[in-house]
C-alpha positions as CSV (number, residue, x, y, z in Angstrom):
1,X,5.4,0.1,-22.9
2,X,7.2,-1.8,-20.0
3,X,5.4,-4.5,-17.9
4,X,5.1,-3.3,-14.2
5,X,6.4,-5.9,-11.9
6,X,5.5,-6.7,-8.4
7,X,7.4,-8.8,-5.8
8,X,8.7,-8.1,-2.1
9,X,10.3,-5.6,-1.1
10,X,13.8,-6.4,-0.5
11,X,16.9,-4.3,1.0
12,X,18.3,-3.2,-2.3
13,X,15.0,-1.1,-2.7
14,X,15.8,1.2,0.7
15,X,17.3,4.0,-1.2
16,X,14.5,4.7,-3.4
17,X,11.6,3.6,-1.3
18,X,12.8,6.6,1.3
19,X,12.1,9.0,-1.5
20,X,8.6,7.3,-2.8
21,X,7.8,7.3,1.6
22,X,8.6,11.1,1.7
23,X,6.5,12.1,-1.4
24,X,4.2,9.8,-0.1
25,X,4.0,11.4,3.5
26,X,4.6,15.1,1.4
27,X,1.3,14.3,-0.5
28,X,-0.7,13.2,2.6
29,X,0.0,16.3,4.3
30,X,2.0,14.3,7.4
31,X,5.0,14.0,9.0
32,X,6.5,11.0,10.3
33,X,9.4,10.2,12.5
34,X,12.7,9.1,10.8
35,X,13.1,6.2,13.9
36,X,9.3,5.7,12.6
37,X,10.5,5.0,9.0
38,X,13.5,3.5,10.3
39,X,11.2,0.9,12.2
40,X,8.5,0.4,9.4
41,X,11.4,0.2,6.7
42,X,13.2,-2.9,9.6
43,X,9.8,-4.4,9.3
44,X,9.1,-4.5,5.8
45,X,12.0,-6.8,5.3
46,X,10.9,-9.5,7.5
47,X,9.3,-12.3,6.2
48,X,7.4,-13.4,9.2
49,X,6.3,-9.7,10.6
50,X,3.6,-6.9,9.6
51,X,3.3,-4.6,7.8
52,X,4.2,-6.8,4.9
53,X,4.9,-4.9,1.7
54,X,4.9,-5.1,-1.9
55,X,7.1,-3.2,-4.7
56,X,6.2,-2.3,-8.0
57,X,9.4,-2.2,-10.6
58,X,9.1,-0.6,-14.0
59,X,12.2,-0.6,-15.7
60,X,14.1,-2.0,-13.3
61,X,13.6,0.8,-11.0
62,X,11.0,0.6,-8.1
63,X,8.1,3.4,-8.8
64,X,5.7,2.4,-6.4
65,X,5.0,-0.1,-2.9
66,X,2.2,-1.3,-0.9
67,X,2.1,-2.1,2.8
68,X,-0.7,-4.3,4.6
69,X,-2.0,-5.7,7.7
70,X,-4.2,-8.4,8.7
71,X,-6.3,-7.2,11.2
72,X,-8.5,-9.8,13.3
73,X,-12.2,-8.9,13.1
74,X,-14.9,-9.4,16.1
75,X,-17.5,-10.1,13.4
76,X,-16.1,-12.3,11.0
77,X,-14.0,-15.0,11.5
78,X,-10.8,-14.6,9.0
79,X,-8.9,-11.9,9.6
80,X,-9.5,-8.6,7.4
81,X,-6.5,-7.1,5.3
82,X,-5.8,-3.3,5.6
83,X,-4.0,-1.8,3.0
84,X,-2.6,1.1,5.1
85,X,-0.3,2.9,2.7
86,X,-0.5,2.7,-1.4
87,X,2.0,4.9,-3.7
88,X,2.7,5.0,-7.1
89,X,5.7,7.9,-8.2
90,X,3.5,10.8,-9.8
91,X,5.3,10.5,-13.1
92,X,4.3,7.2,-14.3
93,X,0.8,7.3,-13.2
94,X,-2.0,6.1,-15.6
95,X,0.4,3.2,-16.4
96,X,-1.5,1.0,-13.8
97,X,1.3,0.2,-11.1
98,X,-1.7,1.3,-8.6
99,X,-4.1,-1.3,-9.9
100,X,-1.3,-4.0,-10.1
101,X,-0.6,-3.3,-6.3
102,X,-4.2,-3.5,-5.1
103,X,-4.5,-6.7,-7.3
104,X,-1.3,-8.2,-5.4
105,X,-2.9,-7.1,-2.1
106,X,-5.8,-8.8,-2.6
107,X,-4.1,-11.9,-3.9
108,X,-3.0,-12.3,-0.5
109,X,-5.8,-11.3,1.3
110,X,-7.4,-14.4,-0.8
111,X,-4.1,-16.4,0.0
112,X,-4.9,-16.0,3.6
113,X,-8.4,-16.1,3.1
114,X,-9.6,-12.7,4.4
115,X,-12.8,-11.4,4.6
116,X,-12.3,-8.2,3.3
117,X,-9.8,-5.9,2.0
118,X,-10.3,-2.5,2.6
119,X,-7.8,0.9,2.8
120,X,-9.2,4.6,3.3
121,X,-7.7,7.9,1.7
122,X,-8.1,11.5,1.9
123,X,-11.6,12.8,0.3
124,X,-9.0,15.3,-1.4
125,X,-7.3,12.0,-3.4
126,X,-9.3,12.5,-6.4
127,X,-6.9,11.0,-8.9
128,X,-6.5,7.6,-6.6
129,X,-10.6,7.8,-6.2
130,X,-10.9,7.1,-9.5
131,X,-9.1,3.9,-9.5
132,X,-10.8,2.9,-6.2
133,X,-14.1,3.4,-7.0
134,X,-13.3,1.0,-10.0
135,X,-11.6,-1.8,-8.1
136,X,-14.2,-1.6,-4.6
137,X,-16.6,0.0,-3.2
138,X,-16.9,2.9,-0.2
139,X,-18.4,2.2,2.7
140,X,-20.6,4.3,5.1
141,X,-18.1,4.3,7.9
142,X,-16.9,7.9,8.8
143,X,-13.5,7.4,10.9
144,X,-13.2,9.2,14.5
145,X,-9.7,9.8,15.7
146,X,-8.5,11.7,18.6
């Protein structure tokens, strides 16, 4: 078996991160703007802006990403890191590139020393649940949107 590897996201990847976005957004039951993926896919690549994200390479072909925020808290005083989006392609699941993507999120939400890391999914998500409830725990909060 392959090692997964995960670094940056870098221009190169644009092609086949579109696809992993759309089955991402297909799965989650969403649509979203292309000048929205246009704008998040600008942002990705800059070094210095958020979302930051990671890739996950298997073969030499990228089969998953991660994209994260620090968010500043009004009860802690380091910032918290939101892992907002989290996608592994279907057909090499069980082969960890979810875990290894949390596990670089949270390297640098140490790096910059965050309180907490923390992400939310669908209660339908069963199959990424699984792996959650492994690697953290749920909270109580219920999430009100309007």
């Amino acid at each position: 078996m392959s090692a997964t590897t995960i670094r940056r996201l870098n221009a190169g990847d644009r092609d086949r991160w579109v696809g992993l976005w759309q089955a991402y957004n297909v799965f989650y039951r969403r649509t979203v703007e292309d000048r929205v993926t246009r704008r998040l896919w600008g942002e990705l690549l800059q070094p210095d802006r958020e979302p930051y994200g990671f890739a996950a390479e298997l073969d030499g072909q990228l089969v998953g990403f991660a994209h994260y925020f620090f968010v500043y808290s009004t009860s802690n005083w380091n910032p918290r890191c939101y892992m907002q989006d989290l996608f592994a392609d279907p057909d090499i699941r069980g082969r960890g590139v979810g875990r290894r993507l949390i596990e670089a999120v949270y390297a640098e939400a140490d790096r910059h020393e965050a309180s907490q890391t923390y992400w939310l999914t669908q209660d339908f998500n069963e199959t990424a649940r699984r792996l959650y409830d492994r690697l953290a725990k749920p909270t109580p909060f219920v999430k009100y949107q309007r």
